[in-house]
N, C-alpha and C positions, 0 to 999 in steps of 0.2 A: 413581441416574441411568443413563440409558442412551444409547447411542450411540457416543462416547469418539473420542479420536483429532484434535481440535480445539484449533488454538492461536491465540489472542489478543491481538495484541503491539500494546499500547500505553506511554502517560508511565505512570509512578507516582501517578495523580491520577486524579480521576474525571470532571469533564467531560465528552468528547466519548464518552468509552470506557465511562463508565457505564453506559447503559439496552443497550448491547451485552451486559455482563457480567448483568446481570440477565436479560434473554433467555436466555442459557444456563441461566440457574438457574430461572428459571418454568417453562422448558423441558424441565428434567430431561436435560442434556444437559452428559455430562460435557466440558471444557475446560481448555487449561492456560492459566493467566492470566500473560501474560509481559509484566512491567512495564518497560522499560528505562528507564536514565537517558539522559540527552543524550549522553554520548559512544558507547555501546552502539547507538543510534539512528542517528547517524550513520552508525556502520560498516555497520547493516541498510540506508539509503537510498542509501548507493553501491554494494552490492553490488546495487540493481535490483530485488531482489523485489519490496518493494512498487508495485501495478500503477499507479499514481499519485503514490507518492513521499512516501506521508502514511499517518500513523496515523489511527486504528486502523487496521488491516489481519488476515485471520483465512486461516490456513492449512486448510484441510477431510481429510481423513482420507485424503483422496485425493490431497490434494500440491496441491490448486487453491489459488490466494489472491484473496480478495476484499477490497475498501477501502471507504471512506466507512460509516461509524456505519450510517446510516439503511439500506442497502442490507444490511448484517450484521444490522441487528435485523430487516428484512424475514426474512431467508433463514434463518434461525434461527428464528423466530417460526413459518413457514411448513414446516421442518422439524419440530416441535414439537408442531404443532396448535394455534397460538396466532393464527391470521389468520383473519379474515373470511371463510367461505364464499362470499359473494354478492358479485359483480361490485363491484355500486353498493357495497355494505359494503366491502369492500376500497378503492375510490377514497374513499369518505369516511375510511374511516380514514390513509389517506394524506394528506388537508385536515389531519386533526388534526397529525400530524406536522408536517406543513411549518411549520403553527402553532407549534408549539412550536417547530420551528428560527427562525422568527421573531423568538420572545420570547427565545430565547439571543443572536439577534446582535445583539440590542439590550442585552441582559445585558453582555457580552463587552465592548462600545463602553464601556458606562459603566465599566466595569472598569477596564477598560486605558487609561481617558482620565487622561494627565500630569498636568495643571491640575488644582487641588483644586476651583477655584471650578466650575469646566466639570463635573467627574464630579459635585459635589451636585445642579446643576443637572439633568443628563442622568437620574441616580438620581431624583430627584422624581421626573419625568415618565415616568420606568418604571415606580414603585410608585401613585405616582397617579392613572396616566391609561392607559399603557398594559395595564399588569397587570390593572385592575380591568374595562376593556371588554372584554380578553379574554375574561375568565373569565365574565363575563357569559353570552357567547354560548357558552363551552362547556358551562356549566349548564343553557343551553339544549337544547344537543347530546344531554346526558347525559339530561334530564328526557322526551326524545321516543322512550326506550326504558325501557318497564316501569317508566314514572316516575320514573325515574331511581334506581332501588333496587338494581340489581346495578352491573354497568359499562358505554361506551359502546355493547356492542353485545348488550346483555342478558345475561344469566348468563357468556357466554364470557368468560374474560381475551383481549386480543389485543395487538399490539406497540404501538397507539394508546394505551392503557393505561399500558403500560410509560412510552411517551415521555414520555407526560404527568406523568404519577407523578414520576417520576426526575427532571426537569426539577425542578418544586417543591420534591423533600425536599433535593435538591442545593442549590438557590439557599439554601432556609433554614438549613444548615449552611452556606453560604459565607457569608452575611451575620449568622450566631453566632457564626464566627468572628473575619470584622471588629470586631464591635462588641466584643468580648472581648478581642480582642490590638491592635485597632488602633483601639481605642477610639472608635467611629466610632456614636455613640449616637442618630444624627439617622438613621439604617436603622431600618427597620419590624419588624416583627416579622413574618413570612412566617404563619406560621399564625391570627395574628388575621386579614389580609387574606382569607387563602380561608374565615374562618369568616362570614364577610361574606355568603358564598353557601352555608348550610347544607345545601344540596344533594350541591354540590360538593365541600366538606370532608369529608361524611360517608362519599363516597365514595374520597374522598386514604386517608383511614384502614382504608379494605375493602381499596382495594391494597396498602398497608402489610402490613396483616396476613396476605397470603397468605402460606404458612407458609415456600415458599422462598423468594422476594423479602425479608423480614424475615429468612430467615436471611442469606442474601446482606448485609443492612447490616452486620447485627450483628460477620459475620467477617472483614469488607474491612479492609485497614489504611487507619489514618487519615492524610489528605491535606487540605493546606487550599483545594482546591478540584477 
């Protein structure tokens, strides 16, 4: 990897700091990955560095720090050679992003909602209704470059990719692991849903298999979400 000099300071978990820490690694850019716990964290948000007071947040080799996930997977991706050349490509693939932060805050909601009866509820209408029109239309997205046989913006990987990606394999280990320890058996199964759109699936698995991204899964520590 090259470049070096890059530090990373998120939770111990992968969420929001995930498709960051994969940008590094598609990227070939080396990073320290600095996980803290909650009390570590705090002492980092009173001391003020971070420029908005929230994780993630990325130190640059130059002593600059930058926040918010999506602005890091930009800037990294774009340091890398992993961005859309063309104007309109770079604002689309920005669509796709937002999209996916979409489909997490609606994640998130059903997560984190108290009431059992309320989160099966909220969880239905993710995996049922929301989940599946999205994908729809991004298999759409996918199919209107080169048939959709490389990635969204034909042969190039870019951070649209990434978001997208990480989003899915995240969600289906977080909901492999509900249903495992929290025995929670009325969750779907994540990859039957995206094989729903043979398109789209075959392409979860072309990003998967990029050789650093898959390294990246394989040597992160496990967190359950």
């Amino acid at each position: 990897m090259s470049g070096g000099g890059y530090k990373l300071y998120y939770f111990p978990v992968r969420a929001r700091g995930e498709m960051d820490r994969w940008a590094f690694a598609a990227a070939k850019i080396d990073f320290e990955d600095i996980r803290l716990n909650r009390e570590e964290w705090l002492k980092e948000k009173e001391s003020g560095r971070p420029p908005l007071g929230q994780m993630p947040f990325v130190v640059t080799p130059e002593g600059k720090i930058l926040a918010q996930s999506g602005a890091i997977l930009k800037y990294i991706c774009k340091k890398g050679g992993l961005s859309p050349s063309d104007s309109f490509d770079e604002a689309q693939a920005d669509m796709i992003l937002g999209g996916v932060d979409d489909l997490r805050v609606a994640m998130v909601k059903a997560h984190f909602q108290k009431d059992e009866e309320e989160k099966k509820k909220l969880w239905k209408e993710f995996f049922e209704t929301t989940v599946p029109d999205r994908l729809g239309k991004y298999e759409a997205l996918l199919k209107s470059r080169d048939e959709g046989k490389g990635f969204f913006f034909g042969e190039k990987l870019t951070y649209a990719d990434i978001a997208f990606v990480e989003f899915f394999q995240s969600l289906k280990v977080n909901v492999d692991i509900q249903k495992e320890k929290e025995k929670k058996e009325h969750l779907p199964d994540i990859e039957e849903i995206l094989k729903k759109f043979s398109l789209l699936y075959e392409y979860y698995k072309r990003v998967l298999a990029v050789e650093e991204i898959k390294t990246c899964i394989e040597k992160r520590p496990q967190s359950d979400f």
